[in-house]
N, C-alpha and C positions, 0 to 999 in steps of 0.2 A: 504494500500500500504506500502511494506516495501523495504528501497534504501537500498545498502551495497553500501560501498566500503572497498578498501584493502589498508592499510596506507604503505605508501612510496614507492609504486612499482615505480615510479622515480627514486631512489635511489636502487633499486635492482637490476633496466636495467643498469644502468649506472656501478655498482658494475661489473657484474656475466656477464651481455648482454640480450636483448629482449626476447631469447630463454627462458632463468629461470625465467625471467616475464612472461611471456605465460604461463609455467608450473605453479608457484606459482598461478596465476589466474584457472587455470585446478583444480590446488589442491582446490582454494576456491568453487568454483561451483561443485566439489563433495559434500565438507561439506555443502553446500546449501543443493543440491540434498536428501544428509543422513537425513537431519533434515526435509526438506520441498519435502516428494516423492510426490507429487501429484499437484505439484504448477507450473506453469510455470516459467522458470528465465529466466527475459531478460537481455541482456549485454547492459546497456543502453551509459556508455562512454568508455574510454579505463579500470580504474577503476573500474565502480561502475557497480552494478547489481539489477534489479527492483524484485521484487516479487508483484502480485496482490493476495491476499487471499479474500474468501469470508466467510461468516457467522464462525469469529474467532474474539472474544472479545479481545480488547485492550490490556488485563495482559494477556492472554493466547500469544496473537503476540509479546511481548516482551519477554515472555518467550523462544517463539523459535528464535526469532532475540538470544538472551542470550545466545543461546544453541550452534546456528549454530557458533559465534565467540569465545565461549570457546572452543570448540573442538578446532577451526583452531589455536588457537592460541597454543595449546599443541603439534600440529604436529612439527615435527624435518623435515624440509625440506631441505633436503640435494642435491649438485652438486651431477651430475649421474657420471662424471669422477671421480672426488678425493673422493666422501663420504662426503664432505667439510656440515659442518652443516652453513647455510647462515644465520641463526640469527632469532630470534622469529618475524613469520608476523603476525602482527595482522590488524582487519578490527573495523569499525565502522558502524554503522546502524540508520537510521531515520525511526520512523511510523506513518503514517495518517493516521485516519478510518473517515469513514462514508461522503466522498464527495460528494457520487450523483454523477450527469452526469459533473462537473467540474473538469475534469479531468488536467486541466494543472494547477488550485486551487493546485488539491492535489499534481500535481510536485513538483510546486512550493514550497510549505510546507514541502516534503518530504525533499527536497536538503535542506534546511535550517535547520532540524532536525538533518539530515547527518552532515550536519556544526558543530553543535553545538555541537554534542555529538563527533566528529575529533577533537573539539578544548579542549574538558574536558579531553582527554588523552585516551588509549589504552583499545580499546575494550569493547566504550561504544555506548551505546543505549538510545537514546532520543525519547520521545514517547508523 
C-alpha cells in the first residue's frame, strides 16, 4: 500500500482559493496516473491519495513513490488567468507491504509513514 499526500494545499486554498487546490490535486493524480497506469488511486482524505499494488517489491514501490513526487515536484503550476507560477508543490508518500487480510494494520502504518516522511521535509518517502 502506498499513501500520498500533497504538502500544504491549506495554504494554496487559502492563497489562490479551493479552485487551484482542486487543480493542483488534478495535477497530482495525473502524475500518479503517469507513473502508476494500471493501479487504482483512491482519494482517500481531502489531501492524500491511497494506491494498493500487488506483487511489486519494496525498493521497486519506493522507486515509483520516488518517481511519481519528483516529476510533480518539477511541474511549474501556474494560475490559468495571470500565468502567475504558485510556487513548487510538493507531496510526501508512506509504504507498507505485505499485511494480509489487516487491512486497517496497514492504514494505520501507512498514515504514520506518511507522517514521518511530511515531517523529514519535501518530497520524501518513508518505507
Amino acid at each position: 500500500m502506498m499513501i500520498f499526500s500533497v504538502a500544504d494545499l491549506s495554504n494554496i486554498n487559502e492563497r489562490f482559493g479551493h479552485p487551484v487546490g482542486d487543480n493542483v490535486l488534478s495535477a497530482f493524480v495525473a502524475n500518479l496516473r503517469q507513473v502508476l497506469k494500471n493501479e487504482e488511486i483512491i482519494r482517500w482524505t481531502g489531501n492524500e491519495f491511497m494506491v494498493v499494488v500487488t506483487d511489486v517489491a519494496l525498493a521497486n514501490a519506493r522507486l515509483l513513490a520516488e518517481e511519481v513526487l519528483a516529476a510533480f515536484a518539477t511541474r511549474r503550476l501556474k494560475l490559468r488567468g495571470s500565468g502567475e507560477w504558485i510556487g513548487m508543490v510538493t507531496g510526501s508518500a508512506g509504504i507498507v507491504v505485505g499485511q494480509g487480510a489487516d487491512q486497517a494494520a496497514a492504514l494505520i502504518q501507512a498514515r504514520a509513514k506518511l507522517y514521518r516522511a511530511t515531517i523529514k521535509g519535501l518530497g520524501q518517502v518513508e518505507a
